[in-house]
C-alpha positions as CSV (number, residue, x, y, z in Angstrom):
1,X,38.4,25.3,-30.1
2,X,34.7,25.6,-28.3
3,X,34.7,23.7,-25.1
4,X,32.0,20.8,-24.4
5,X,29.9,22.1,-22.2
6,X,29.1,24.7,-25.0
7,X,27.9,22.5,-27.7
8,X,24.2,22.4,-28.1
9,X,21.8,19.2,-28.6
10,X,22.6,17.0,-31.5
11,X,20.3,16.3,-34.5
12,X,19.4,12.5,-32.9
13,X,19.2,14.1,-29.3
14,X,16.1,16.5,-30.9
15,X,14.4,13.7,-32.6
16,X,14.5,11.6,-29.4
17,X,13.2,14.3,-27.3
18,X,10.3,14.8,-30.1
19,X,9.3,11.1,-30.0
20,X,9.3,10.9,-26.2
21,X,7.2,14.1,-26.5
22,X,4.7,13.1,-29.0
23,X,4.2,9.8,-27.2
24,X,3.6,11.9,-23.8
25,X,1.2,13.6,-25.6
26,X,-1.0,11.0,-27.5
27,X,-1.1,9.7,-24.1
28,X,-2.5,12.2,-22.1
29,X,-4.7,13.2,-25.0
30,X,-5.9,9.3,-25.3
31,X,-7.0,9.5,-21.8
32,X,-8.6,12.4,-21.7
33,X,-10.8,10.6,-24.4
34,X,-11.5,7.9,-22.7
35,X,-12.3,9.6,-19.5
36,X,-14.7,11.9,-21.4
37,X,-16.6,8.8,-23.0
38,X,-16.8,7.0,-19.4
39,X,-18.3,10.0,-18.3
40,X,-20.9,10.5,-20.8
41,X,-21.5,6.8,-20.3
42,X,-22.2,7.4,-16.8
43,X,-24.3,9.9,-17.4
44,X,-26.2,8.4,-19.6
45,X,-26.8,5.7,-17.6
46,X,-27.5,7.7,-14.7
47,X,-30.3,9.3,-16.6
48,X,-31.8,5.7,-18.2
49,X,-31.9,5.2,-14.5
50,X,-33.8,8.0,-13.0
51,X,-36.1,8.0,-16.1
52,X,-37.3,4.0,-15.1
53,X,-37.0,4.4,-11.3
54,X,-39.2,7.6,-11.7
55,X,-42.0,5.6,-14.0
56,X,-41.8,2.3,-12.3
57,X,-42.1,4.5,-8.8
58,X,-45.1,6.1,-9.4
59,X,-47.3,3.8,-11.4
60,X,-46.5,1.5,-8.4
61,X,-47.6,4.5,-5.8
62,X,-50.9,5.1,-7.7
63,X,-51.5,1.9,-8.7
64,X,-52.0,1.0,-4.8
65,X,-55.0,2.8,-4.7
66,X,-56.7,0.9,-7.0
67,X,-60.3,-0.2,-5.4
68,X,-60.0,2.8,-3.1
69,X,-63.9,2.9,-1.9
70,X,-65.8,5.5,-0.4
71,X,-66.2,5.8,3.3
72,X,-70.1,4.7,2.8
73,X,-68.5,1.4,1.0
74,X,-69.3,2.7,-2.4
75,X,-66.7,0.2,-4.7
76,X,-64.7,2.1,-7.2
77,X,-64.3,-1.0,-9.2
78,X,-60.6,-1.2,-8.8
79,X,-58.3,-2.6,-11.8
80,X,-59.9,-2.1,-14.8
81,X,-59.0,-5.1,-17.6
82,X,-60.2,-5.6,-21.3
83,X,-58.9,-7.2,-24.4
84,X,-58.6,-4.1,-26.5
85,X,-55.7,-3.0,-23.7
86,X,-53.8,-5.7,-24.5
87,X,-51.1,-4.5,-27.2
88,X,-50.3,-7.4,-28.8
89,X,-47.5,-9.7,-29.0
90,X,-45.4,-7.6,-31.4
91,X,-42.1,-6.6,-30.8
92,X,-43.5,-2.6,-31.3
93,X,-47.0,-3.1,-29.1
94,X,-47.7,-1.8,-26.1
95,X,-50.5,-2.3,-23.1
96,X,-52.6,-0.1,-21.7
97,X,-53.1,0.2,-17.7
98,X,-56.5,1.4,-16.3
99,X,-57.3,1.3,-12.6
100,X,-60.0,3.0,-10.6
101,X,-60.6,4.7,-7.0
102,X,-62.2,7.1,-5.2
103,X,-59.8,9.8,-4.3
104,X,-59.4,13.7,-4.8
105,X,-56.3,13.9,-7.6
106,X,-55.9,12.0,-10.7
107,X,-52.6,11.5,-12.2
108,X,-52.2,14.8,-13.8
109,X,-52.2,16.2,-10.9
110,X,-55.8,17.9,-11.4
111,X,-57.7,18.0,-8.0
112,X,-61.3,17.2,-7.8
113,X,-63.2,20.8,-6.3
114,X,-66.7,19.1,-6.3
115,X,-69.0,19.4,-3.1
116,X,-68.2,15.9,-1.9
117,X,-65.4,15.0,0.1
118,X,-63.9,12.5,-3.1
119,X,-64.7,11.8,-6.4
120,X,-64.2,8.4,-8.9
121,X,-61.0,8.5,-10.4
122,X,-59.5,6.8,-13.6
123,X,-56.2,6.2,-14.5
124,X,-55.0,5.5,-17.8
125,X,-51.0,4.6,-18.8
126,X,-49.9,4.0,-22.1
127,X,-47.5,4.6,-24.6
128,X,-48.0,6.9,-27.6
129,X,-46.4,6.6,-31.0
130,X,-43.3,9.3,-30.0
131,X,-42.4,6.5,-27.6
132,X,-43.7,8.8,-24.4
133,X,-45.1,7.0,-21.6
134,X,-48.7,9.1,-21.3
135,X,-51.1,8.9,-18.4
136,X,-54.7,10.5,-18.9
137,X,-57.0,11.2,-15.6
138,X,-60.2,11.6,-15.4
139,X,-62.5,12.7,-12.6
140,X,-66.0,12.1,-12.1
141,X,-66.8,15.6,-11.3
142,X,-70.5,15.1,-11.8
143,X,-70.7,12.1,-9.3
144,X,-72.5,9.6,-11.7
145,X,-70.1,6.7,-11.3
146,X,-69.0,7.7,-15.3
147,X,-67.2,9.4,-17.3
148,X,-68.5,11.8,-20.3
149,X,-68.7,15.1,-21.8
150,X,-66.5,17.2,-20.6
151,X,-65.3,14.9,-17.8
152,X,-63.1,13.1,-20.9
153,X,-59.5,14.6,-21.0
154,X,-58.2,13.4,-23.8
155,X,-54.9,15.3,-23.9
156,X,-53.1,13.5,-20.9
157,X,-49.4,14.3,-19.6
158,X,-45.9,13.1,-20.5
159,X,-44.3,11.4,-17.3
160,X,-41.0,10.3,-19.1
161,X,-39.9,9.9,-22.8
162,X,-37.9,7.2,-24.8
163,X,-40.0,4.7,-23.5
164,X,-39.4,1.2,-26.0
165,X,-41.5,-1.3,-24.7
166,X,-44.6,-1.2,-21.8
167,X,-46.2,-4.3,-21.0
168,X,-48.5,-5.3,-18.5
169,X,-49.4,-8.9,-16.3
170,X,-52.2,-9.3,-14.0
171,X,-51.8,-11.4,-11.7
172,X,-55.1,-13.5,-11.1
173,X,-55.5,-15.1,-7.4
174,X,-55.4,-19.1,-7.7
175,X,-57.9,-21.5,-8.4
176,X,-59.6,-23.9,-5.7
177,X,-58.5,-27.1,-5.2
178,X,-60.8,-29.6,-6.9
179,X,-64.3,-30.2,-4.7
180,X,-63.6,-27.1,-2.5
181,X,-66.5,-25.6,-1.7
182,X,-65.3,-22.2,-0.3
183,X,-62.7,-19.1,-0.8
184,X,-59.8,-19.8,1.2
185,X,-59.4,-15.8,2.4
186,X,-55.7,-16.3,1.4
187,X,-55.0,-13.3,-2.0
188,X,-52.7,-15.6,-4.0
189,X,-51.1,-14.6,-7.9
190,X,-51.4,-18.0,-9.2
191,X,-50.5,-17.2,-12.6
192,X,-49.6,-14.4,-14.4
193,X,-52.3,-13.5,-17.5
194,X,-52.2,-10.6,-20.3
195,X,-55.2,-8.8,-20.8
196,X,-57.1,-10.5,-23.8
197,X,-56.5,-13.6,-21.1
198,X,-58.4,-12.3,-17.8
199,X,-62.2,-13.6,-17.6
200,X,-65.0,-12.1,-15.9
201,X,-64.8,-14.7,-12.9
202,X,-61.1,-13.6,-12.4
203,X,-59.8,-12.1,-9.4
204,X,-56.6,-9.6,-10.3
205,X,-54.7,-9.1,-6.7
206,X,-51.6,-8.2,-8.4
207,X,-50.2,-6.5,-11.5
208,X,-46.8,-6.7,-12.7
209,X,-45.3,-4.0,-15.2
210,X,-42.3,-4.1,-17.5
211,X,-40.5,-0.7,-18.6
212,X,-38.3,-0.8,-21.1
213,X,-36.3,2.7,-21.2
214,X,-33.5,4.2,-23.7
215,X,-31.0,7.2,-23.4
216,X,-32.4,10.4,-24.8
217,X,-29.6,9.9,-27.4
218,X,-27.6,7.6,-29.6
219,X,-24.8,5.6,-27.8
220,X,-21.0,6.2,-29.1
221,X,-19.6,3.9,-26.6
222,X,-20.5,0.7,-28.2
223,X,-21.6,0.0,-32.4
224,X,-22.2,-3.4,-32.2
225,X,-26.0,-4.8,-33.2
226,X,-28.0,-3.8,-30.1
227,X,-28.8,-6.4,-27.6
228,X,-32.2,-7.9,-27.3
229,X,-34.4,-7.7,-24.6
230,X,-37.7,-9.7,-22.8
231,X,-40.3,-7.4,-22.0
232,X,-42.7,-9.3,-19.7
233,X,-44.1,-11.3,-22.4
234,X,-42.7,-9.4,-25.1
235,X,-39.8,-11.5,-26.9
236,X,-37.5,-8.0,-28.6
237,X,-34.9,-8.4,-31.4
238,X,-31.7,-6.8,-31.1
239,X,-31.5,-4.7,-34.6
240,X,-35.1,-4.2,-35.1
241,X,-37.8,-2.1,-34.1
242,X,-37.7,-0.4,-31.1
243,X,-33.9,-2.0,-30.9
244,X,-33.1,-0.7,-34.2
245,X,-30.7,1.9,-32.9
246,X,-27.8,1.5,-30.6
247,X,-28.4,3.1,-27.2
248,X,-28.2,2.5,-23.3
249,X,-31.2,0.7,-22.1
250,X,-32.4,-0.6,-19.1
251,X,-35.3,-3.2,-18.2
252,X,-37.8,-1.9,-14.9
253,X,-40.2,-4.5,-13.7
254,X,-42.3,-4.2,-10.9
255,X,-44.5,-6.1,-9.4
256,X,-47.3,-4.5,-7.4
257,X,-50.0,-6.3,-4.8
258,X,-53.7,-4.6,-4.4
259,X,-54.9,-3.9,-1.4
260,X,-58.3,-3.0,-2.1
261,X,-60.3,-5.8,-3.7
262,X,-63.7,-7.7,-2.3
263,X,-61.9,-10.5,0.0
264,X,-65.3,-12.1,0.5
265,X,-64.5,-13.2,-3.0
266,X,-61.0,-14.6,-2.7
């Protein structure tokens, strides 16, 4: 007769032992999941962030130097405004920022090499149809206070893709109380305009920018209709263009205060 301790695992004790193991094993592979996607979710995030940071950081550095003038007093003409930079009030349009000042290295990075000790400077920010936020310099390498011939650079430079929405306020200093008679020497964003809504007697002491920025790819965290957004003054529809595809976003604004404008006219 075998003895007890000789007898091997019954037929119910495998089948437990199976289940427990199966269990321990969906487990450990479910979390592993889930720890992957909350990484790539960080990640992704990490990078919308850098991207906007990045973009808001340095169209806030240059833009600073807007008005820049010469040591002689020569004026640079400082932010530049027209209607035709004004986008629109579509979901898909986007402004265009131009600003001026005398200085030695446009935003491309090209350096002015002319016999002078600066040269007049144009920035221009915008958005092209591949959703990359573009800035062109230009250089007044022949010292004419213009821009032409071979001065024009039309090609530009990419400062950061997946870029959905780029809208721009200026910021135009108050109006005078009724029956005042003088500037009050105090630089003051009443009110917030878009381009097409600035006049010639304006006086822009501010601009404020929105940045709306995606992940470089498609989100598998969430599949829900994307979430809508205000750019600025720029009312976008979760589930329609740009928001048409699910992905991690994040809204930049930043609002910037000149320094160089003609305070004997604020």
């Amino acid at each position: 007769m075998m003895r007890s301790k000789q007898r091997g695992f019954s037929l119910v004790e495998l089948m437990v032992a199976l289940l427990l193991g199966t269990l321990i094993t969906a487990a450990a592979v479910q979390m592993f999941i889930t720890n992957q996607r909350s990484f790539r979710l960080q990640q992704t995030m990490s990078e919308v962030q850098e991207t906007g940071r990045f973009a808001a950081e340095l169209i806030s550095k240059e833009l600073r130097m807007a008005g820049l003038t010469r040591a002689d007093g020569t004026e640079s003409g400082g932010v530049i405004v027209a209607s035709s930079y004004e986008g629109g009030t579509g979901a898909t349009d986007n402004d265009e920022l131009r600003f001026r000042f005398f200085g030695t290295m446009d935003c491309e990075g090209d350096q002015y090499t002319g016999a002078n000790d600066d040269a007049l400077i144009e920035n221009r920010y915008s958005v092209n149809a591949d959703g990359d936020l573009v800035c062109v310099g230009l250089i007044d390498a022949n010292d004419d206070m213009a821009f032409s011939g071979g001065e024009v650079d039309t090609d530009g430079v990419t400062l950061v893709s997946n870029v959905d929405s780029f809208q721009v306020q200026y910021g135009v200093d108050r109006a005078m109380t009724a029956g005042a008679t003088a500037d009050d020497g105090v630089p003051y964003a009443g009110n917030y305009r878009r381009a097409d809504q600035v006049t010639a007697g304006d006086l822009v002491v501010s601009v404020r920018i929105g940045l709306l920025v995606r992940a470089s790819r498609d989100s598998d965290v969430q599949s829900e209709t994307p979430r809508g957004f205000t750019v600025l003054d720029n009312e976008l529809s979760g589930g329609t263009a740009p928001l048409d595809v699910q992905a991690v976003r994040r809204l930049f604004i930043r609002t910037i205060k000149l320094r160089n404008y003609r305070w004997d006219s604020v």
